[in-house]
N, C-alpha and C positions, 0 to 999 in steps of 0.2 A: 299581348306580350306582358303587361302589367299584370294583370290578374294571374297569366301561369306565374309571372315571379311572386305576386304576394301566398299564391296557395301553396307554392312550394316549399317559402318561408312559413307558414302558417302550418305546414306537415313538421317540417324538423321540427317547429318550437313543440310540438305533441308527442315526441321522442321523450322517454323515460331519463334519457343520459340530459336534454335539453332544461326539463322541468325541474332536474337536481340542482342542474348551474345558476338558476332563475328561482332559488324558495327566498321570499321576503319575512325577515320573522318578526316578535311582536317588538322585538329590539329597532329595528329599520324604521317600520311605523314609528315608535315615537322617536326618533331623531326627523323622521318628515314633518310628523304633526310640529315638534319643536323649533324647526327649523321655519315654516309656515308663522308660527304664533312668533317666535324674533322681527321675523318681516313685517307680517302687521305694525309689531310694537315702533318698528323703526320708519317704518312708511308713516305712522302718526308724525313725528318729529320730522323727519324728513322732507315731506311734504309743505309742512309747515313752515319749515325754515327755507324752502327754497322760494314761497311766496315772500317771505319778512325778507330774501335777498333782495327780491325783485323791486317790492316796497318801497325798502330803504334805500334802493338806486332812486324810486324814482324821488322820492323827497329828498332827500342827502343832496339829488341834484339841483333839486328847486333851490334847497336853503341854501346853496353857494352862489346859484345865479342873482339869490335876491340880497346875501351880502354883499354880491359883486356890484349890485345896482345902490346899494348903502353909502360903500366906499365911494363911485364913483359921485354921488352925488352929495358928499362927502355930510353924511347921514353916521348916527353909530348903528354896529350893525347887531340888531336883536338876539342876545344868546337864547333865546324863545324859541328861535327856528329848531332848535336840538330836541326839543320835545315834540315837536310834528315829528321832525326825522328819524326819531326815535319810536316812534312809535308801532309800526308795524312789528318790532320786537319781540311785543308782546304775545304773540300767537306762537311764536315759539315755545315761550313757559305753558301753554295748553297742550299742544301737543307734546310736550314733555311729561306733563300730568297724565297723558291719556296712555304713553308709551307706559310707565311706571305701573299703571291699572292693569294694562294688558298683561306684563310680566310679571306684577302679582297674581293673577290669576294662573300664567300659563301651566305652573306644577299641578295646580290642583284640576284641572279639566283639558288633560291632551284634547279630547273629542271635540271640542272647539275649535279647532285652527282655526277654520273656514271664518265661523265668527269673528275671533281677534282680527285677520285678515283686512277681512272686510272692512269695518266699522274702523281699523287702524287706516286703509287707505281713503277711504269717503269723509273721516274726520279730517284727514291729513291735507286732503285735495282743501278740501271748504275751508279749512283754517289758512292755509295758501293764501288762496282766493282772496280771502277776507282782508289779510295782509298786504296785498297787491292793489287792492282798492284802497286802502286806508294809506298806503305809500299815495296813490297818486290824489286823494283826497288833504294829505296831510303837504305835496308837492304846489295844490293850491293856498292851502294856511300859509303855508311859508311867502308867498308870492305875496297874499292879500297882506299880511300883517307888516311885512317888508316895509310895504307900498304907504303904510298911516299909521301903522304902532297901537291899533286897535282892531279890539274882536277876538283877541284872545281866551278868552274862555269860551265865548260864543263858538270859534273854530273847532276848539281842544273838544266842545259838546258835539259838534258836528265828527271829529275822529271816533269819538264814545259810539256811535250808532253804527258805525261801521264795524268795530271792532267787537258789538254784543251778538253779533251773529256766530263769531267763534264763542263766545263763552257759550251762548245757546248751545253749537254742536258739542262742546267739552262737554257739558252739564248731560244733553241727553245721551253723549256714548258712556259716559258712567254710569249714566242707569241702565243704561242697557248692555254691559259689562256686569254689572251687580246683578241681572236677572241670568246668567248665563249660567248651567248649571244646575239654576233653583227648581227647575219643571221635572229631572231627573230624578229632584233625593225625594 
């Protein structure tokens, strides 16, 4: 039953009146390609910024729990915590950078979509990522530093590692954005 319906569907689309209703022209294509390379560009940032949310819940959470343990042991409470808290942020402004790369390019090589695509959601995923660990890395700074008013920098170095893994992925999807294109001229 399936197949007479698909060959039957598969006869009229072979209809001369079918094939007229169905011409894609070079106009179509580049609002696909275009449309594809936005997404990339926005899946870089997107991606990114929904890890720096998640992040920043989880440290945001930390640093109130551990003012809240401040106050109660009537401690002052570290405005220190704001820079753990703060920090998964930063994957944002990379993905920002990568989106901006991607949309400088896109006038000049529609035939990349696939590429920006790509490298915009895989950047976008890892920078996430990265963010989401350094929230719940930056969820322990807050706790520890809460707890003795020391290790501050020691901590803030310990965020730095987490967070070179997005610079890493930023760093090589710009090169590999700058190489796109070049194999062709």
């Amino acid at each position: 039953m399936i197949f007479e319906i698909a060959s039957q569907a598969a006869a009229a689309a072979a209809t001369p009146e079918a094939q007229k209703a169905y011409v894609y022209t070079q106009e179509h294509l580049n609002y696909f390609f275009q449309a594809m390379t936005y997404a990339g560009a926005f899946a870089a940032i997107g991606f990114a910024a929904m890890g720096a949310a998640y992040g920043c819940g989880i440290s945001c959470s930390s640093a109130i729990g551990a003012w809240k343990k401040c106050y109660s042991q009537n401690k002052p409470a570290p405005f220190q915590l704001l820079v753990f808290a703060g920090a998964p942020l930063s994957q944002v402004i990379y993905g920002m950078i990568i989106m901006f790369v991607i949309l400088g390019k896109a006038n000049v090589t529609h035939a990349a979509w696939m590429v920006y695509l790509f490298v915009g959601v895989v950047a976008g995923i890892a920078m996430g990522i990265s963010s989401l660990w350094q929230g719940t890395a930056g969820g322990a700074a807050c706790d520890a530093f809460a707890e003795n008013g020391k290790g501050f920098t020691n901590q803030l170095m310990a965020l730095g590692i987490v967070e070179t893994v997005a610079i890493f992925v930023m760093a090589f999807a710009i090169v590999l954005l700058s190489r796109v294109g070049l194999a062709a001229a």
